[in-house]
N, C-alpha and C positions, 0 to 999 in steps of 0.2 A: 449309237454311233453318229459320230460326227458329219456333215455333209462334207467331200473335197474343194467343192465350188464355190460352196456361202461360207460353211462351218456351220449352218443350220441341222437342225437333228432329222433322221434320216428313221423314216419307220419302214416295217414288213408289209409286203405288199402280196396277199396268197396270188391274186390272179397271173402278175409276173414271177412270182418265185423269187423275189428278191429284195432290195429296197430304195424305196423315194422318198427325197425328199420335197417336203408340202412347201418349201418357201421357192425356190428355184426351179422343179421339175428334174433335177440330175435322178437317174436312176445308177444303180449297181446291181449286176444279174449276182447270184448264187447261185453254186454249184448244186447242180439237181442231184439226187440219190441215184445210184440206178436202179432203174426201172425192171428191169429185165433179171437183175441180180437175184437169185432164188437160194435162200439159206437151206439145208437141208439138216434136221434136228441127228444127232450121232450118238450112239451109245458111249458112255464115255470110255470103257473099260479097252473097246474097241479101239479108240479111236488113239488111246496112251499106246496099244502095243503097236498099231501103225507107225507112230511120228518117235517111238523109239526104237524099235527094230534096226538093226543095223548088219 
């Protein structure tokens, strides 16, 4: 990705979560995952008569 500032290339940065660019210092945050968000595994057979039941 291109930097908005210079047009210099724009690398991933883990400590901020997002990316800088090495010629000017412009950063851009990313959107974080949530953290908090917990997937719960579903049986599937279950989970078709749920979302079609009517």
């Amino acid at each position: 990705m291109k930097c908005s500032n210079c047009g210099g290339t724009m690398r991933y940065d883990v400590a901020s979560f997002g990316l800088v660019c090495d010629f000017c210092g412009h950063t851009k945050p990313l959107h974080r995952p949530e953290e908090q968000y917990v997937s719960e595994e579903r049986d599937f057979e279950s989970a078709l008569r749920e979302n079609t039941a009517s």
